[in-house]
ZABA-263653 format. One record per residue (C-alpha): residue in three letters; x, y, z. Coordinates in steps of 0.1 Angstrom, whole numbers, plus 2048, in hexadecimal, padded with zeros to 3 digits. Example, Ala and Ser with C-alpha at 12.3 -4.5 7.8 and 13.67 -1.06 7.14 Angstrom:
REM ZABA-263653
ala87B7D384E;ser8897F5847;
REM end
This chain:
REM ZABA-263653
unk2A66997E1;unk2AB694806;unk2A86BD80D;unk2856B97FD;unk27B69E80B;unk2856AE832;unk2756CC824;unk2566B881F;unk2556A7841;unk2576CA84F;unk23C6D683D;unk2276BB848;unk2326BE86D;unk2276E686D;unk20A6DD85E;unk1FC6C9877;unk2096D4897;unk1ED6D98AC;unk1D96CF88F;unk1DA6F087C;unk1DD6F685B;unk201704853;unk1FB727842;unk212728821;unk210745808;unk2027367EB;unk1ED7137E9;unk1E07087C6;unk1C86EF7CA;unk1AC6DB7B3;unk1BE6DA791;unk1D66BD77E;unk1F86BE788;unk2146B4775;unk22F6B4789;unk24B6A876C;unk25869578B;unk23E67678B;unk21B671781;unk20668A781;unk1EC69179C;unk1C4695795;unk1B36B07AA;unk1D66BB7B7;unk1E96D97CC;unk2046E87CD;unk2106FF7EB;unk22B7187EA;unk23D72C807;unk25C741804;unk2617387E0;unk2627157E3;unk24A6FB7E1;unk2416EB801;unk22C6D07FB;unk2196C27DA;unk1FE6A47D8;unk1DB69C7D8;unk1C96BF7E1;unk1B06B2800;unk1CB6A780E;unk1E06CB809;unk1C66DC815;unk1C96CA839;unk1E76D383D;unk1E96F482E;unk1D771382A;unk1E172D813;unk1E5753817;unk1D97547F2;unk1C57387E4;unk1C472E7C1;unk1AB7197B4;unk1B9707797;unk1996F178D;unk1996E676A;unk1BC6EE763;unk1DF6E3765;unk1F86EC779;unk21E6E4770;unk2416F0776;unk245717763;unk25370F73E;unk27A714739;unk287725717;unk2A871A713;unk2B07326F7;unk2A07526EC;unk2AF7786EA;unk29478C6F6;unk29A7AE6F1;unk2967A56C9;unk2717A66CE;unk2717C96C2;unk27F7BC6A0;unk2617A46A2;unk2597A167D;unk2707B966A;unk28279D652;unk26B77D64E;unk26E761637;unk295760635;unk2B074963C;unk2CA74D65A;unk2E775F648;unk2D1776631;unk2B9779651;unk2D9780664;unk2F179B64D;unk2D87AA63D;unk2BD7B1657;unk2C47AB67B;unk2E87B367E;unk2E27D466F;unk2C87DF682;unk2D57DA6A2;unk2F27EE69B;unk2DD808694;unk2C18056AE;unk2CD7EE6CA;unk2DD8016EC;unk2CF7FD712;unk2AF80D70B;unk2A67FA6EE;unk2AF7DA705;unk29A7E3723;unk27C7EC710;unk2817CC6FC;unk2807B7719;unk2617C572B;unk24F7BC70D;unk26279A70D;unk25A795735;unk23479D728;unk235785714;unk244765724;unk23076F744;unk21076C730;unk21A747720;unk22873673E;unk24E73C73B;unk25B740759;unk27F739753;unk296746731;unk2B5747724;unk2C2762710;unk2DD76E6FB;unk2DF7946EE;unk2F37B26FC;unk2EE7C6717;unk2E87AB72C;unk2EC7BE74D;unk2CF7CF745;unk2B97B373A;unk2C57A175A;unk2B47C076D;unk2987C2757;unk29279975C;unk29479A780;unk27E7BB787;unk2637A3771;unk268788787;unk272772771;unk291758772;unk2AF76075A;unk2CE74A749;unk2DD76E737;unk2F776A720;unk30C789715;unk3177856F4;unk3387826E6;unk3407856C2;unk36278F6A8;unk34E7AE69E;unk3467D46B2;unk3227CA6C6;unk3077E56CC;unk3167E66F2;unk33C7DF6EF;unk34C7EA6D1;unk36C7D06D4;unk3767AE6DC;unk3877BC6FD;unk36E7D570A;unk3547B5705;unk36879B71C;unk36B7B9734;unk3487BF739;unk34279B73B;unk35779B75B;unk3477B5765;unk3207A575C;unk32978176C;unk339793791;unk3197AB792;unk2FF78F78F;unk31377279C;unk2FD7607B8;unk2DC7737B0;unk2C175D7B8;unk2B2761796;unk2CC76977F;unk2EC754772;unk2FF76675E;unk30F75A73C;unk32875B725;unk318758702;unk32D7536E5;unk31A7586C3;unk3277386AE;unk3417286A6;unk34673D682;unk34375D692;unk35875A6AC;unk3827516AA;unk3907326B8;unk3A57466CD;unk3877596DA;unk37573A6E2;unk39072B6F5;unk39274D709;unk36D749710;unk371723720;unk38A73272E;unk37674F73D;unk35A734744;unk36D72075B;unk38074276C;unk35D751775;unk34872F779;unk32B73D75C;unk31C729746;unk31972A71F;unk305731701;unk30F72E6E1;unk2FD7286C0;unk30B7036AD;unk3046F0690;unk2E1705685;unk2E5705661;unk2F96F8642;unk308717639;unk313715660;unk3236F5657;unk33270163A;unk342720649;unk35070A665;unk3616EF650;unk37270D63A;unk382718654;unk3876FE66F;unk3956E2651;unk3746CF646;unk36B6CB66E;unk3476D1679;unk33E6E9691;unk3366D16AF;unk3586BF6A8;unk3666E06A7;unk3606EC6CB;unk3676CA6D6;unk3896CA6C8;unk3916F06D7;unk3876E36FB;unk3676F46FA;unk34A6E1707;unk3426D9722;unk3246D373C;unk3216F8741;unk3186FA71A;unk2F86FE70B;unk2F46FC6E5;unk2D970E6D1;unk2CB6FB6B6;unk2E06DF6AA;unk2CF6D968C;unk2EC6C467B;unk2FD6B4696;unk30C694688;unk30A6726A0;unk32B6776AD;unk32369D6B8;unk30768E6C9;unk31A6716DC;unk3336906E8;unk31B6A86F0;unk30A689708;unk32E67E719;unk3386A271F;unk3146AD72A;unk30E6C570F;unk2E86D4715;unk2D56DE6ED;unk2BA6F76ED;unk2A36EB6D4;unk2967076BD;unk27B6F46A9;unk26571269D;unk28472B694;unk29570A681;unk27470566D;unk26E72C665;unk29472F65C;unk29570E648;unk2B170865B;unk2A86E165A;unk2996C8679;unk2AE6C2696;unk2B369C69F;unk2A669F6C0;unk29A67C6C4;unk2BD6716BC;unk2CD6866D9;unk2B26806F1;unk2BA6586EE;unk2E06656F0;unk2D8676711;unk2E1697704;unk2C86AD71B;unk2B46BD704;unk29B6DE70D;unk2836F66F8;unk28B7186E9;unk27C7316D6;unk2997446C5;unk2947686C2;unk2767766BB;unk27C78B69C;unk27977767D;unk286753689;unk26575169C;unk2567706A2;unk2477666C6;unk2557566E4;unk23873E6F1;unk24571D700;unk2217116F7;unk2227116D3;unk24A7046D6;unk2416DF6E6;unk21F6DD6CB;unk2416E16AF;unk25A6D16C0;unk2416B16C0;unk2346B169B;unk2526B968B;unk26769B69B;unk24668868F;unk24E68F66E;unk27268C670;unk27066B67A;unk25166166B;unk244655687;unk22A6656A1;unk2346546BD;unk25A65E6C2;unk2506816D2;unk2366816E9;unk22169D6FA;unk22F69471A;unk255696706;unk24A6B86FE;unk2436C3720;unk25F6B172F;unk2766C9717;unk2606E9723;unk2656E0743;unk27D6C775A;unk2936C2738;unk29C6E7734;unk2A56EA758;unk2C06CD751;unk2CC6E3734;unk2D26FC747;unk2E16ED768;unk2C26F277D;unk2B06D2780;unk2B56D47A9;unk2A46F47A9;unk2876F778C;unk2746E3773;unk25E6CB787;unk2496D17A3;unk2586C37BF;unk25E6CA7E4;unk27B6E27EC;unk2796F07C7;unk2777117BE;unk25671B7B8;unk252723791;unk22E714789;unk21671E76D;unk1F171576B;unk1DD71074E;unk1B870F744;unk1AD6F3736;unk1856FA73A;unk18C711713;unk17A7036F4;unk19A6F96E0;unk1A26E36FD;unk1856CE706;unk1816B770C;unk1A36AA721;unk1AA68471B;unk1CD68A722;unk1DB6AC734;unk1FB6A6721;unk1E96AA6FE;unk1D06C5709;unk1F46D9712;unk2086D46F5;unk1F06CC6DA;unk1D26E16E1;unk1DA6FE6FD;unk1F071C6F3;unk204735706;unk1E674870B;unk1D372C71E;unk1EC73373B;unk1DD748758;unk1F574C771;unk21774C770;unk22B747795;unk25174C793;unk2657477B4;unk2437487C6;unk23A7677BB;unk21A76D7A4;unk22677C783;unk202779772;unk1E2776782;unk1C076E76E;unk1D277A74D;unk1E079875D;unk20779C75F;unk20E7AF781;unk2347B377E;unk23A7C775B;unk2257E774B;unk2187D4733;unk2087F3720;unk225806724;unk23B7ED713;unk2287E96F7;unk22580E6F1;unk25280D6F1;unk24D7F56DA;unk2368056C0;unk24A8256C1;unk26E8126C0;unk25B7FF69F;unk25A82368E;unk282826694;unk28B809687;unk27A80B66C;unk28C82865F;unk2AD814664;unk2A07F864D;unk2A67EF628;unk2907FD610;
REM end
């Protein structure tokens, strides 16, 4: 907080030496601006030099002390911190559809486990995450975190989009589509986490599937790993009963949660996917050892996996941030948007009461929550001096939107992903006016249409 705030009284002395304007290379000025970090701030601005955010409050009083080198006039819309999607595995957007209307472990064996062993290698990745880039860049996520294989290659794909990356590598007690052993895995994980340790805009990961499809020996080795190369984790927990079921088989009637606890596994570096059925104890644990759960509200609901209690681990102080799963039959998209409109009404009706998740709850996860998941709070999520500058604007001035009592509703409740119409990551301009400047959009989407004519020859008939 103090770096900011010396940053700030920097910026201000530039700015009016002589009484000039200091020239920055982005200023935002005339829209709402949520900053995550306070109230928000009618006819505000936002300006952004090097990456970071230099300065943010009322816009005439921006515009005395700055000028921009580009302008953007953000009248009529909101402007907030770039959404963070604290699970997904992108590259599965080329399965986008191909087994709907299943549950997990039918969803899992029987589609999606199968087809990747017969479709998924680099290519398949790269491709898969242009069209994924595409995607978040044209609803506002600026941040994600993934698991699949081949993460190397999605961590090169991520960054030459622009976009900020958590990438997990995952680990799991059966041959992968990139490393056909156990041993040949933790090698190239070694290898992953040296190549992109200290990158700017990717942190590497180790990514565990679960705890049922991975060994108690092999999770210790991965803590182990963890700690050895400083990486965080992912690792799916406690997303269905038949999880449940397959844990307490094996592991003597204990749940997962209680599981990795007991094995020395969690930690703060840990973020859970899902949680669906963490018991009150698992919660209480996952708060003390700061445990961070991404919260996959519209993959639970298509997968009838059941409704996470996220008002119960919010009150707990578990940090708690928004995901939208893969998007190839546990969602089918990966629009933050649509997440926080779900994440809201489906507490509502777990609780049975429409107060206990609020709009602003909804961002807060999207946004300044996420970044806590992942261990990033200093450096993303609000819009604040000295932060990095991921920032999203979106138009409010639409028909399903208007008109705005409350921003916070207009967001979550009426906008979608597609309202957004620029995404800024690092303080670079990903999308401008609807256009994405940092992928070939067309091209992508071409790969994808013929890779859908592959795999569909490697599906059940």
């Amino acid at each position: 907080m103090i770096r900011r705030f010396v940053l700030a009284i920097l910026c201000v002395v530039v700015g009016t030496v002589a009484g000039q304007a200091a020239t920055v290379d982005i200023l935002i000025t005339g829209g709402t601006v949520l900053t995550m970090a306070g109230p928000n701030i009618e006819d505000g601005a936002v300006a952004i030099d090097r990456g970071k955010i230099v300065a943010v409050g009322p816009s005439a009083d921006l515009a005395k002390r700055f000028s921009g080198r580009e302008t953007i006039r953000a009248n009529g819309m909101a402007v907030l911190p770039g959404f963070i999607n604290t699970h997904t595995h992108v590259p599965m957007v080329l399965f986008r559809g191909i087994a709907d209307d299943r549950d997990l472990m039918d969803w899992l064996t029987h589609f999606i486990f199968p087809a990747e062993a017969k479709n998924v290698d680099a290519e398949f990745v790269k491709w898969g995450m242009r069209l994924g880039a595409a995607e978040m860049i044209l609803s506002g996520t600026t941040t994600f975190t993934d698991m699949y294989y081949f993460e190397s290659d999605i961590a090169r794909e991520a960054k030459r989009a622009g976009l900020r990356a958590v990438v997990g590598e995952t680990l799991i007690d059966f041959p992968a589509p990139d490393n056909k052993t156990w041993d040949a895995t933790v090698e190239y994980v070694r290898k992953f986490v040296n190549e992109w340790r200290g990158d700017p805009m990717i942190t590497p990961a180790l990514a565990p599937h679960s705890p049922y499809l991975v060994s108690r020996e092999h999770l210790q080795q991965i803590r182990r790993l963890a700690d050895e190369l400083h990486a965080p984790i992912l690792i799916h927990v406690a997303e269905t009963k038949n999880e449940l079921q397959q844990v307490a088989e094996k592991q003597n009637g204990t749940s997962p949660g209680l599981y990795l606890d007991s094995i020395g596994f969690l930690g703060h570096d840990v973020v859970v996917a899902h949680g669906v059925w963490l018991t009150p104890e698992e919660i209480r644990i996952f708060a003390a050892k700061r445990v961070g759960v991404a919260h996959c509200p519209e993959s639970n609901m298509m997968l009838a996996s059941g409704i996470a209690p996220v008002v119960d681990m919010r009150k707990a102080g578990v940090n708690v941030g928004l995901g939208t799963d893969g998007p190839a039959g546990s969602n089918n998209n990966l629009d933050m948007v649509e997440e926080m409109a779900s994440a809201a009404r489906l507490q509502k009706v777990a609780k049975m009461d429409p107060k206990v998740l609020s709009a602003r709850d909804a961002l807060e996860m999207a946004t300044v929550a996420g970044a806590r998941v992942l261990g990033m709070e200093e450096k993303i999520g609000s819009l604040e001096a000295g932060k990095r500058a991921d920032v999203v604007i979106i138009d409010l001035q639409q028909p399903k939107s208007q008109p705005v009592y409350s921003v916070e509703s207009a967001i979550v409740y009426a906008a979608s992903g597609s309202s957004v119409v620029t995404t800024i990551c690092d303080g670079r301009v990903l999308m401008r006016n609807r256009k994405v400047l940092t992928v070939d959009v067309p091209a992508a989407m071409a790969k994808a249409k013929e890779y859908r004519k592959r795999v569909l020859a490697t599906l059940p008939h």
